[in-house]
C-alpha atoms as an extended CHARMM CRD file, in Angstrom:
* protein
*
       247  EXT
         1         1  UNK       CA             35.0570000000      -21.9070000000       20.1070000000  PROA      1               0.0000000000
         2         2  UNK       CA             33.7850000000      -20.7120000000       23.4620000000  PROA      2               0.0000000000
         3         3  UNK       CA             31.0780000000      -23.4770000000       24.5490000000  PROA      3               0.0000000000
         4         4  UNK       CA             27.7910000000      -21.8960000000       25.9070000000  PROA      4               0.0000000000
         5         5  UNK       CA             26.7000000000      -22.6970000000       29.5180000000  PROA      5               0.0000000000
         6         6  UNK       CA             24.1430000000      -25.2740000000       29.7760000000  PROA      6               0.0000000000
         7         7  UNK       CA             22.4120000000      -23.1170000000       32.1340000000  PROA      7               0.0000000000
         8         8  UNK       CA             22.7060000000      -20.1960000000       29.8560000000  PROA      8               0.0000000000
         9         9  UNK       CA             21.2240000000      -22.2730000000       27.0590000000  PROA      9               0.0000000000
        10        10  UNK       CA             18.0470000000      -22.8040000000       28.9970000000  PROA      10              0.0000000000
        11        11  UNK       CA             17.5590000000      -19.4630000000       30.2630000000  PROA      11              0.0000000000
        12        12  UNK       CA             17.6410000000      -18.5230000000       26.4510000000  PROA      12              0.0000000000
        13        13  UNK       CA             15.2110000000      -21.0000000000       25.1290000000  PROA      13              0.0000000000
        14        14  UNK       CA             12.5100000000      -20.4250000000       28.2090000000  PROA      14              0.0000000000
        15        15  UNK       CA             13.0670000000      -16.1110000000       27.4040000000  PROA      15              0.0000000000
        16        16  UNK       CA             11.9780000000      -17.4730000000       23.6860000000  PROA      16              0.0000000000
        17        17  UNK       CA              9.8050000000      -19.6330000000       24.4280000000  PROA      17              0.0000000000
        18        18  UNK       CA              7.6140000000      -16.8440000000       26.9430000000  PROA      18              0.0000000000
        19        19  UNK       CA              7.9560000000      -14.2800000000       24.2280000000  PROA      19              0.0000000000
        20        20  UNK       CA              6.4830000000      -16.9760000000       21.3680000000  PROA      20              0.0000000000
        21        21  UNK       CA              3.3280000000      -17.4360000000       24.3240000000  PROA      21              0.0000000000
        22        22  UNK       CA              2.7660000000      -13.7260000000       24.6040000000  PROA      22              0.0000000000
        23        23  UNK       CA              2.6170000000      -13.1870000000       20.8790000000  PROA      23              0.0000000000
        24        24  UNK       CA              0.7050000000      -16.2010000000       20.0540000000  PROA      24              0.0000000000
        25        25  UNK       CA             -1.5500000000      -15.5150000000       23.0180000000  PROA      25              0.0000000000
        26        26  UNK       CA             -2.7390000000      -11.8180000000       23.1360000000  PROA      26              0.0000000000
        27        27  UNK       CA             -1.3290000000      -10.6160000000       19.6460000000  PROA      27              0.0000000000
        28        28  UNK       CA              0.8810000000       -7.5700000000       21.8520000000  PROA      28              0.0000000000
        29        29  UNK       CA              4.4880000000       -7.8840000000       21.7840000000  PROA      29              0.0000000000
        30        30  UNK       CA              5.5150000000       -7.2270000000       25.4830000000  PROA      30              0.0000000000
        31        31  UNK       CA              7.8250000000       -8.0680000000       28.6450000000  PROA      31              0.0000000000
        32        32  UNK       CA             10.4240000000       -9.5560000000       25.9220000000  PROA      32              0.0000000000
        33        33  UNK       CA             13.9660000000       -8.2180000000       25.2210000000  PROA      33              0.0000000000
        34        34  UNK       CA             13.6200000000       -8.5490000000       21.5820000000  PROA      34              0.0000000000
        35        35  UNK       CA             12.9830000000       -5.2080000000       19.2160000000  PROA      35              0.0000000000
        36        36  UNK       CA              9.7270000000       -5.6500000000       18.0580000000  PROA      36              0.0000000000
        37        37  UNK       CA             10.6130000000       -3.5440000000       14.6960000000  PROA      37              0.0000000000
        38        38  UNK       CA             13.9320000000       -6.0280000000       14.0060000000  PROA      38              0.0000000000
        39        39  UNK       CA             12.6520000000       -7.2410000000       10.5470000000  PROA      39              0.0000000000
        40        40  UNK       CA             10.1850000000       -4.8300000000        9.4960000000  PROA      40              0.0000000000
        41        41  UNK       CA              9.5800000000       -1.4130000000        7.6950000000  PROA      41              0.0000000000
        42        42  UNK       CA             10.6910000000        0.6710000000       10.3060000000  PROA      42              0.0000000000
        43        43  UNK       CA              7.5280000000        2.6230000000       10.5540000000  PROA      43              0.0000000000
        44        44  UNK       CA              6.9280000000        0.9130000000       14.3340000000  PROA      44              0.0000000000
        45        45  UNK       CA              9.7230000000        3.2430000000       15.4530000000  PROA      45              0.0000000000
        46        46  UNK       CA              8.0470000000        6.6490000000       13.8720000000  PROA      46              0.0000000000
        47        47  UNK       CA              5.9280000000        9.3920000000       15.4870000000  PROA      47              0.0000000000
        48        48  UNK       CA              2.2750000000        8.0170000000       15.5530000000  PROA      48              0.0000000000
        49        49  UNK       CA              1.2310000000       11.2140000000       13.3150000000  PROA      49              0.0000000000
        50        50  UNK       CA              3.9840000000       10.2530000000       10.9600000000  PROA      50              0.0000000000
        51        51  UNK       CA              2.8660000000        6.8420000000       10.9510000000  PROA      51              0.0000000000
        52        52  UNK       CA             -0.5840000000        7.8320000000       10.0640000000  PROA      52              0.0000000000
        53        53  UNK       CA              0.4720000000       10.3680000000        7.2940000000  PROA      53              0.0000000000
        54        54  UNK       CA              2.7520000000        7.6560000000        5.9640000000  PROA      54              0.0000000000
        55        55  UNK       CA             -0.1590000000        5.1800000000        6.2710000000  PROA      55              0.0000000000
        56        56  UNK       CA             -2.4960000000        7.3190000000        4.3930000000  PROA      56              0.0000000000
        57        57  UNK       CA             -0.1520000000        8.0430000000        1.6270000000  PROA      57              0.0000000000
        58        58  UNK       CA              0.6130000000        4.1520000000        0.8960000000  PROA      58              0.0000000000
        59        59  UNK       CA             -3.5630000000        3.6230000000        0.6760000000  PROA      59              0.0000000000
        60        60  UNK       CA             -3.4720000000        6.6130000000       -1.7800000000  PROA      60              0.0000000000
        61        61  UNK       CA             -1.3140000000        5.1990000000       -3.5360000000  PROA      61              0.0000000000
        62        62  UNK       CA             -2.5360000000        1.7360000000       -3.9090000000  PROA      62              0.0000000000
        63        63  UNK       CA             -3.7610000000        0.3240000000       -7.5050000000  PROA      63              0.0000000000
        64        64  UNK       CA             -7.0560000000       -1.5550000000       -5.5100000000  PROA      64              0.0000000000
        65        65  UNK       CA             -7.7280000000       -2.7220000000       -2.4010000000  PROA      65              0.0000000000
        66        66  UNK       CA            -10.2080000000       -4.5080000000       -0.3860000000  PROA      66              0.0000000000
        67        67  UNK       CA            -12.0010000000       -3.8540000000        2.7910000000  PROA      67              0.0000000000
        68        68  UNK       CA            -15.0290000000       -5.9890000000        4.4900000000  PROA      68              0.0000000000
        69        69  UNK       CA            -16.4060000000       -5.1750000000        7.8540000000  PROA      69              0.0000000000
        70        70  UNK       CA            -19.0530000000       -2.9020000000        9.1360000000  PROA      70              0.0000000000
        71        71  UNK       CA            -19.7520000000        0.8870000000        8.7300000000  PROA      71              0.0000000000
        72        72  UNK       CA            -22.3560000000        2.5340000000       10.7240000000  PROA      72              0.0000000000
        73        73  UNK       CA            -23.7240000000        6.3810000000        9.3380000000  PROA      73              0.0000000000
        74        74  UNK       CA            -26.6050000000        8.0570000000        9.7240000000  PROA      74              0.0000000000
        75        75  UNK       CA            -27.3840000000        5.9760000000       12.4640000000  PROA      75              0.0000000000
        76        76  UNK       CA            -28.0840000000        3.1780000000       10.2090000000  PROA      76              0.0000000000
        77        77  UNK       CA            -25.7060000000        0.3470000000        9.9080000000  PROA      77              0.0000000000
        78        78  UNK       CA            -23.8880000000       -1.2130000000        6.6750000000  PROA      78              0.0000000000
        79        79  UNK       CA            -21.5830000000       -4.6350000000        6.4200000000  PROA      79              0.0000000000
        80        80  UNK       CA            -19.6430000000       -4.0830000000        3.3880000000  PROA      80              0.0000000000
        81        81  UNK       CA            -17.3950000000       -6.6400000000        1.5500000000  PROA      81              0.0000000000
        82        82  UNK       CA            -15.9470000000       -4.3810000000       -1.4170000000  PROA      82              0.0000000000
        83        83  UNK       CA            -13.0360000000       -4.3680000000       -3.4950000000  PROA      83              0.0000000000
        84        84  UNK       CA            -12.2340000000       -0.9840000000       -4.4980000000  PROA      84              0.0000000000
        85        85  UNK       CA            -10.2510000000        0.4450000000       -7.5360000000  PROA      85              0.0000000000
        86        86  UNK       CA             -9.6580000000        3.9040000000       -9.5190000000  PROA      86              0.0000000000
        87        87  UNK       CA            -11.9100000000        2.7080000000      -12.2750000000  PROA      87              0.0000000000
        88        88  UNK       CA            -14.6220000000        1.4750000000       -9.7990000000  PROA      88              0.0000000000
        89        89  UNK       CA            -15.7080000000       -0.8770000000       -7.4380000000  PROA      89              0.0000000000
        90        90  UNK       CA            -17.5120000000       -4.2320000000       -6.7670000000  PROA      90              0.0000000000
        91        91  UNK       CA            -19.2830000000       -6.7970000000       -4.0690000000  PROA      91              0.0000000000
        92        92  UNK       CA            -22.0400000000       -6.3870000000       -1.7140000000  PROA      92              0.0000000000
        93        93  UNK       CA            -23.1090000000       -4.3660000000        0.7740000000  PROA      93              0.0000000000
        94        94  UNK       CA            -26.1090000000       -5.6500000000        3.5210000000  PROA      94              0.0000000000
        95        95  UNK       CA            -28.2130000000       -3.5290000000        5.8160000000  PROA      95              0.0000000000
        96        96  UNK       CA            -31.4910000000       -4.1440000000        7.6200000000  PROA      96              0.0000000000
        97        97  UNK       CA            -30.6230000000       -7.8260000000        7.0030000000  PROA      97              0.0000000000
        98        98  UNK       CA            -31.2440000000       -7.2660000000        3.4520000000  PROA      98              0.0000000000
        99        99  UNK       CA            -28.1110000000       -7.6040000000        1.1280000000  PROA      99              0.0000000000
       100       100  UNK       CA            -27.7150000000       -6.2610000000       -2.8420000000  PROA      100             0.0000000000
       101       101  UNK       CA            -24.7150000000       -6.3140000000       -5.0530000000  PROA      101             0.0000000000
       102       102  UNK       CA            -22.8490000000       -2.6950000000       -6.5310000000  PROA      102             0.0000000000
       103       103  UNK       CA            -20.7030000000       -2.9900000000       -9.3430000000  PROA      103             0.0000000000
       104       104  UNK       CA            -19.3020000000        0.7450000000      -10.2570000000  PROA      104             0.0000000000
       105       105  UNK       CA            -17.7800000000        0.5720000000      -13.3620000000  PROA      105             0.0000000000
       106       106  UNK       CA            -16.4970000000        4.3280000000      -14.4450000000  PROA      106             0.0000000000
       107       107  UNK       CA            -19.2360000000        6.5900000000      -13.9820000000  PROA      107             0.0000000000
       108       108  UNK       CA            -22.0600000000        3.8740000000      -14.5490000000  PROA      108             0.0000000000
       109       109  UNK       CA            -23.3810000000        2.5790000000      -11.3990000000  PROA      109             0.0000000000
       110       110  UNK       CA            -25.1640000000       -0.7510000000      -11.3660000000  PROA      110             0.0000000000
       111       111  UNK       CA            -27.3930000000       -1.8780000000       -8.4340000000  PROA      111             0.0000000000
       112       112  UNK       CA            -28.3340000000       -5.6990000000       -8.4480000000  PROA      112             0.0000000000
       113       113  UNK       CA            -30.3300000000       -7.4350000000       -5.4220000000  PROA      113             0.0000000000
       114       114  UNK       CA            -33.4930000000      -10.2440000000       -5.2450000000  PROA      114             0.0000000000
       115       115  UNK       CA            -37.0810000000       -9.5010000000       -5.2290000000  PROA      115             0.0000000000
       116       116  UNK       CA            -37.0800000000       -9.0340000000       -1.3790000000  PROA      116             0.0000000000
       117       117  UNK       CA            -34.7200000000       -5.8070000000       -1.6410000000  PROA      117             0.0000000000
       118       118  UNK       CA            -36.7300000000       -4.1470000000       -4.1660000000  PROA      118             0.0000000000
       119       119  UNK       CA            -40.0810000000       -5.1330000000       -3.0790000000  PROA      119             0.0000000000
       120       120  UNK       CA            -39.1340000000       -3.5720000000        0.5350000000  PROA      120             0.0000000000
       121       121  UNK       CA            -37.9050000000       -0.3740000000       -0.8420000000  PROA      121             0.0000000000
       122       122  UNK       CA            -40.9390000000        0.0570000000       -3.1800000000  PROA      122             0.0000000000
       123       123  UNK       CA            -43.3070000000        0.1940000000       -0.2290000000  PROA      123             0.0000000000
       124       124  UNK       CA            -45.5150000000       -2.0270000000       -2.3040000000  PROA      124             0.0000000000
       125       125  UNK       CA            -46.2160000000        0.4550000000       -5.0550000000  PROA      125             0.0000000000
       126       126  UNK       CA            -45.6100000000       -1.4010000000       -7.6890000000  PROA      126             0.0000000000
       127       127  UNK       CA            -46.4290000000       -4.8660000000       -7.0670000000  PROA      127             0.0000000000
       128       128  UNK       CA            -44.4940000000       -6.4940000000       -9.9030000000  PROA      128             0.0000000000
       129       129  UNK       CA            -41.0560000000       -4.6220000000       -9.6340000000  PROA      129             0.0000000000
       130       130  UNK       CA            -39.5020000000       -7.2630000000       -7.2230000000  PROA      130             0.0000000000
       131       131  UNK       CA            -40.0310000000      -10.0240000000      -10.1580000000  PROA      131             0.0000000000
       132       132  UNK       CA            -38.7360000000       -7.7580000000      -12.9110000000  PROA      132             0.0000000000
       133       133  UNK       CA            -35.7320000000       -6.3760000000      -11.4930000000  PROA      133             0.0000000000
       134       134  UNK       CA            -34.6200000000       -9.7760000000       -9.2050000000  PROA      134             0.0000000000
       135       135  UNK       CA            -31.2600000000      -10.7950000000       -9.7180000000  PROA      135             0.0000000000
       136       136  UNK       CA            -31.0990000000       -8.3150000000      -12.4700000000  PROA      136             0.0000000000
       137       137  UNK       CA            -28.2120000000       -5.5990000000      -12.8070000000  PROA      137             0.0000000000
       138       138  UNK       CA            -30.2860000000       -2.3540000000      -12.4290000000  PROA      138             0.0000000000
       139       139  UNK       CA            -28.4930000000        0.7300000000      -13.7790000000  PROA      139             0.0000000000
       140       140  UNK       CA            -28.8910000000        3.5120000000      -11.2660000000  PROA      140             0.0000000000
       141       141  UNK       CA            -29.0810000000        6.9970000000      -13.2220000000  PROA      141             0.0000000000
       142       142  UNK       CA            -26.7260000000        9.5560000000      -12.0280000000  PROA      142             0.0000000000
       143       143  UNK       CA            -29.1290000000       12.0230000000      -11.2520000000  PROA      143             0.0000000000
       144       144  UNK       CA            -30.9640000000        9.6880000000       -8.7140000000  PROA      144             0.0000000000
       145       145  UNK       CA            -31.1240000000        9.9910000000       -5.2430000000  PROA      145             0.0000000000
       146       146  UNK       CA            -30.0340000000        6.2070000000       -5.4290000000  PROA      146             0.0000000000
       147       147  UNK       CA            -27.1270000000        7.1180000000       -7.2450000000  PROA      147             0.0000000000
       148       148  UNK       CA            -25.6190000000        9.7490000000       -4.3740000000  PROA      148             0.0000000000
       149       149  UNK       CA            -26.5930000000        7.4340000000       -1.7420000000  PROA      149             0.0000000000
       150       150  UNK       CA            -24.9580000000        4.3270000000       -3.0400000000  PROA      150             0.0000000000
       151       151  UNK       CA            -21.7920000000        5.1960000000       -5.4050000000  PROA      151             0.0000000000
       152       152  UNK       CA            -19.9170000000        6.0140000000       -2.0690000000  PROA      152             0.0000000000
       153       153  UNK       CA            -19.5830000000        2.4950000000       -1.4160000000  PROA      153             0.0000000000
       154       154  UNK       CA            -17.6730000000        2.1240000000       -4.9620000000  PROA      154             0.0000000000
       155       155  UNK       CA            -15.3320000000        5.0820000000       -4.6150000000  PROA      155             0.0000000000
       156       156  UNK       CA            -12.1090000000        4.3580000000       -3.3890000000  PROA      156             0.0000000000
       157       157  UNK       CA            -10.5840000000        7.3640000000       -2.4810000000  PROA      157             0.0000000000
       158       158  UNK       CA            -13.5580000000        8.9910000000       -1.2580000000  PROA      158             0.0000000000
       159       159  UNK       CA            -14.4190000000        6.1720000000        1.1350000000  PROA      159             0.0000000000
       160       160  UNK       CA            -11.0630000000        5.7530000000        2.2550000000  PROA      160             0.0000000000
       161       161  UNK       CA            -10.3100000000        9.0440000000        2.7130000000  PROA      161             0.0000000000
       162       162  UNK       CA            -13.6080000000        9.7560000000        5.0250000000  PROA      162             0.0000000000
       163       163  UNK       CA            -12.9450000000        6.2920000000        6.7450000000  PROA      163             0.0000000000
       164       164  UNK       CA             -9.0040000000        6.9700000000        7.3700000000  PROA      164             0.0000000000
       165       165  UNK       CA             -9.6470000000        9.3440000000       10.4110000000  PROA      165             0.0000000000
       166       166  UNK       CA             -8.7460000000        9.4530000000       13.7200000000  PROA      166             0.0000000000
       167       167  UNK       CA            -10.0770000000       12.1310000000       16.5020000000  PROA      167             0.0000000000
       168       168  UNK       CA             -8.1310000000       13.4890000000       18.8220000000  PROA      168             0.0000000000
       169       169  UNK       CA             -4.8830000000       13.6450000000       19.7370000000  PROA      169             0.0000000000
       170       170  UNK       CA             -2.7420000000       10.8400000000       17.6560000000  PROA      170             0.0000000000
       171       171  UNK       CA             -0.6510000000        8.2620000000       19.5850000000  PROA      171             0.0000000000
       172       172  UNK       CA              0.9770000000        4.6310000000       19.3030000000  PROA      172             0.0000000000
       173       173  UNK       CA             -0.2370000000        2.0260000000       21.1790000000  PROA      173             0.0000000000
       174       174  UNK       CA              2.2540000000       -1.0930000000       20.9720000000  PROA      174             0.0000000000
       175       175  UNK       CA              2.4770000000       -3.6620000000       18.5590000000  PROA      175             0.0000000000
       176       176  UNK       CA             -0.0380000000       -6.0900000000       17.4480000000  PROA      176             0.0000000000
       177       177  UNK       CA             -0.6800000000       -8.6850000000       14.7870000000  PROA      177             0.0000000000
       178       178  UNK       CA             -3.2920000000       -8.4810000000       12.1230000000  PROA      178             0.0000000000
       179       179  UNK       CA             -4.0510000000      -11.6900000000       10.1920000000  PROA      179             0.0000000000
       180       180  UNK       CA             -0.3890000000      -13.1560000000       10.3080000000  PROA      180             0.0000000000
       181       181  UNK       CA              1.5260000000       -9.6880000000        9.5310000000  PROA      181             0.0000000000
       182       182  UNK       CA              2.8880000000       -7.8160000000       12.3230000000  PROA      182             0.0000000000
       183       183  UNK       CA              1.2500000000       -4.2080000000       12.7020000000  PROA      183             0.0000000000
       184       184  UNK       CA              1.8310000000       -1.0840000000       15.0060000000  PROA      184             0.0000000000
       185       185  UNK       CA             -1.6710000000        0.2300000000       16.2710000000  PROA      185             0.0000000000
       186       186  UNK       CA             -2.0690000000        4.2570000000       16.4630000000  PROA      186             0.0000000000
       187       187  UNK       CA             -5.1870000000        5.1020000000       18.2390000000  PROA      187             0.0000000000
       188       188  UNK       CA             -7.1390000000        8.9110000000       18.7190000000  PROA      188             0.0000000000
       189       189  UNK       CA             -7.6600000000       10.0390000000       22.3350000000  PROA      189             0.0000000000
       190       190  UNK       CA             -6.7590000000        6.7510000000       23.7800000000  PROA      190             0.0000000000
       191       191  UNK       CA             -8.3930000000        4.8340000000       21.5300000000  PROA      191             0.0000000000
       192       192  UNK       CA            -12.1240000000        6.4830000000       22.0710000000  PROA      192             0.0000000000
       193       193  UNK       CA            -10.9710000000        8.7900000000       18.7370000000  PROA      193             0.0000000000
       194       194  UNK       CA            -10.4610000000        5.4790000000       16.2040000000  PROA      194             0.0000000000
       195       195  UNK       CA             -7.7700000000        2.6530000000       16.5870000000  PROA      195             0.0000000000
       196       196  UNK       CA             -5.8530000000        1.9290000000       13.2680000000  PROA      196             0.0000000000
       197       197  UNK       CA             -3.3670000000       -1.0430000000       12.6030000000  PROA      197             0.0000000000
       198       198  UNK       CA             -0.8980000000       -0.2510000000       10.2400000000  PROA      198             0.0000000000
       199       199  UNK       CA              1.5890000000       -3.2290000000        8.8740000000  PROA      199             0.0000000000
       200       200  UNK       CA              5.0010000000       -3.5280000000        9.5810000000  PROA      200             0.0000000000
       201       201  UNK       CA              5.6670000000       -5.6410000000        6.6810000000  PROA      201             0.0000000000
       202       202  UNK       CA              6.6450000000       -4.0310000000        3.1250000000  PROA      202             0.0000000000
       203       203  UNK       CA              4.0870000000       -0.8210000000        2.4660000000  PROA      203             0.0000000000
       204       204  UNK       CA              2.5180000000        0.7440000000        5.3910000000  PROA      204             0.0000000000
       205       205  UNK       CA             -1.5040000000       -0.1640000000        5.2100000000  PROA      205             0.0000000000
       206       206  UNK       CA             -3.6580000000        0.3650000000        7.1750000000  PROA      206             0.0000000000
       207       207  UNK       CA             -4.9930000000       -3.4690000000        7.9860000000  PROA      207             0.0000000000
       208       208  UNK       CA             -7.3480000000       -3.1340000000       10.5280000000  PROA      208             0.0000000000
       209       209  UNK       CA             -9.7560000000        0.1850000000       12.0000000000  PROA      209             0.0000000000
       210       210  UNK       CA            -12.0710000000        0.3970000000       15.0700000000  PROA      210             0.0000000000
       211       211  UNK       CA            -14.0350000000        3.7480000000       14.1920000000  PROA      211             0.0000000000
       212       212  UNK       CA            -14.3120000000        6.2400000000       17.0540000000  PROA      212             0.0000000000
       213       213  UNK       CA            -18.0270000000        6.4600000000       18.7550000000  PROA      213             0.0000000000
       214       214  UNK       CA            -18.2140000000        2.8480000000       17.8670000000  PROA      214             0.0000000000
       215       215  UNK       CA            -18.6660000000        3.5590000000       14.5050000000  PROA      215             0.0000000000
       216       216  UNK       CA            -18.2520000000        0.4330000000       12.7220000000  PROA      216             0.0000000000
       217       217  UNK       CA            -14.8470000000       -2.1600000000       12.4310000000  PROA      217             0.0000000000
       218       218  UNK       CA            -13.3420000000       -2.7120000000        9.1160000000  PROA      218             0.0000000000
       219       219  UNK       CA            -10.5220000000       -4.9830000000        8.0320000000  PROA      219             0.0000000000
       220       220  UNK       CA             -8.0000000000       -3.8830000000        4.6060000000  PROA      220             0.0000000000
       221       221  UNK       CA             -6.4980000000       -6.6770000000        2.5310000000  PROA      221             0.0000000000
       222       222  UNK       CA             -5.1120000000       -7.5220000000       -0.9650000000  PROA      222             0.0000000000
       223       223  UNK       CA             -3.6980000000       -3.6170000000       -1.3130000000  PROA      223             0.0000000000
       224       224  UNK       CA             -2.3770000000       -3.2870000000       -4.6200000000  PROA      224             0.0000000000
       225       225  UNK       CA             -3.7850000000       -5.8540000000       -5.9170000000  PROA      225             0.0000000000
       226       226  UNK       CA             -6.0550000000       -5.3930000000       -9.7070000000  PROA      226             0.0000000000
       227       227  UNK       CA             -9.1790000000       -7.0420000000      -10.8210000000  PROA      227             0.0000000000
       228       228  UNK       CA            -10.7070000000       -6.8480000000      -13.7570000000  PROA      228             0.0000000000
       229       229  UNK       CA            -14.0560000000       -4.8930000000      -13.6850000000  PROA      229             0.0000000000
       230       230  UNK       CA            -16.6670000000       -4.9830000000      -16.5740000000  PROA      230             0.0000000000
       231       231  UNK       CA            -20.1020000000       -3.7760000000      -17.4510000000  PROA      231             0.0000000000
       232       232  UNK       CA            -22.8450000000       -6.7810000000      -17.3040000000  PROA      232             0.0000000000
       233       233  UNK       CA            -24.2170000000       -8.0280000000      -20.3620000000  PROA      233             0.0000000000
       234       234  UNK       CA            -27.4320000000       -6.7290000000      -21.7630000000  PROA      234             0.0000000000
       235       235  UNK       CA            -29.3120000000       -9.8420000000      -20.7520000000  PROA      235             0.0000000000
       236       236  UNK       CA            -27.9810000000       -9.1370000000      -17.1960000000  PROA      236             0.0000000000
       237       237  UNK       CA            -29.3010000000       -5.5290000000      -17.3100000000  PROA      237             0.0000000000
       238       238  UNK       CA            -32.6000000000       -3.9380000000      -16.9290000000  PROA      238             0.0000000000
       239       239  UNK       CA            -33.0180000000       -0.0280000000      -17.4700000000  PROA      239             0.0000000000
       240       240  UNK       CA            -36.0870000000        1.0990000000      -14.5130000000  PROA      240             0.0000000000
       241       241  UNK       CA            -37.1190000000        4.3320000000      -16.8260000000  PROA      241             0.0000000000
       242       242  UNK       CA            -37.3320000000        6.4810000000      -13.5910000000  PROA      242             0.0000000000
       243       243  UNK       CA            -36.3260000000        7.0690000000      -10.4800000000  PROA      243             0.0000000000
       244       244  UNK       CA            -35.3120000000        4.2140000000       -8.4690000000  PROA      244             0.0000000000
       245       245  UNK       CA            -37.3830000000        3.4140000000       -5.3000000000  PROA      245             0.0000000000
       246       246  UNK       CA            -34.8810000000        3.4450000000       -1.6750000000  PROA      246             0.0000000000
       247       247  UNK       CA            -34.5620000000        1.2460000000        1.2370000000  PROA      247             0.0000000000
């Protein structure tokens, strides 16, 4: 056995040891001799457009996932924190400071906040809604403007599919890290069209996207992943008999 240089041996551990800093310290694998994509799906190594079809196609194809963050539309901001499946959706969406619950499950839409969130959007017409409805699962009607406004939030393939955009000419933009798992980022127009992180580990989420225009930041997790989803009990429920009032 040929013994390695003592000098060599050092040279080794300090390359290491520079590559484990520049990983650890800006999350962007660079200056080191190492392939980045040694370990992982291979999708680092792909076009950036194929990269984002392939990314697209695994979120299709996912049982559930979840996705917290913010969303901005209309001008009007939203923090979301939802877990998303075919069958429907659930968790809680804030806005104006003021948070309420969704729970979507099939085509019945439940809306559930405290007496501050309904009180606001009433306007004051009805002085004793916030008290009968607080805390209370409130089914939304289909038909409502409530309904159209809200549901979107619970729908996983619309939402993703709106949210899953980038503008602009599509290009790759080095390799990053995204709570723990290594990712390749594919940006629009240099990033002012919509950064995406996509994971290099197993499937090809997307983990993390910057929105373009500044649009809102939102981070993907548990992909795959079921929960059970139910309708509240009757107790839990109260039906408003007409059109709900809006925030």
């Amino acid at each position: 056995m040929t013994a390695i240089p003592q000098g060599r041996t050092r040279r080794v551990t300090l390359v290491s040891a520079v590559c484990a800093l520049v990983v650890t310290g800006t999350g962007v694998l660079t200056g080191c001799s190492e392939d980045p994509d040694a370990g992982t799906n291979g999708v680092g190594k792909l076009p950036a457009a194929t990269i984002q079809s392939k990314s697209k196609t695994a979120a299709e194809s996912a049982a559930a996932v979840r996705l917290a963050g913010n969303v901005v539309t209309n001008g009007r901001t939203y923090t979301l924190d939802m877990r998303l499946s075919s069958d429907g959706g659930t968790g809680s969406v804030t806005s104006k400071g003021v948070a309420f619950g969704l729970l979507r499950v099939g085509e019945q839409l439940y809306l559930k906040a405290n007496a501050e969130f309904w009180n606001q959007a009433d306007g004051g017409s009805d002085a004793g809604a916030g008290d009968k409805l607080d805390g209370k699962y409130v089914k939304v009607p289909k038909g409502d403007p409530s309904y159209q406004k809200f549901s979107g939030f619970t729908e996983k393939d619309v939402l993703l599919d709106g949210l899953l955009t980038l503008h602009g000419t599509v290009a790759t933009d080095g390799h990053h890290e995204q709570s723990g798992t290594r990712t390749i980022r594919i940006t629009g127009d240099d990033g002012s069209g919509g950064k995406l992180d996509v994971s290099l580990k197993g499937e090809p989420y997307p983990l993390r996207l910057e929105r373009a225009g500044g649009a809102g930041t939102l981070t993907f997790s548990s992909w795959g992943k079921t929960f059970p989803l139910t309708e509240p009990k009757d107790d839990e429920t109260v039906d408003y008999g007409k059109q709900l009032p809006t925030s």
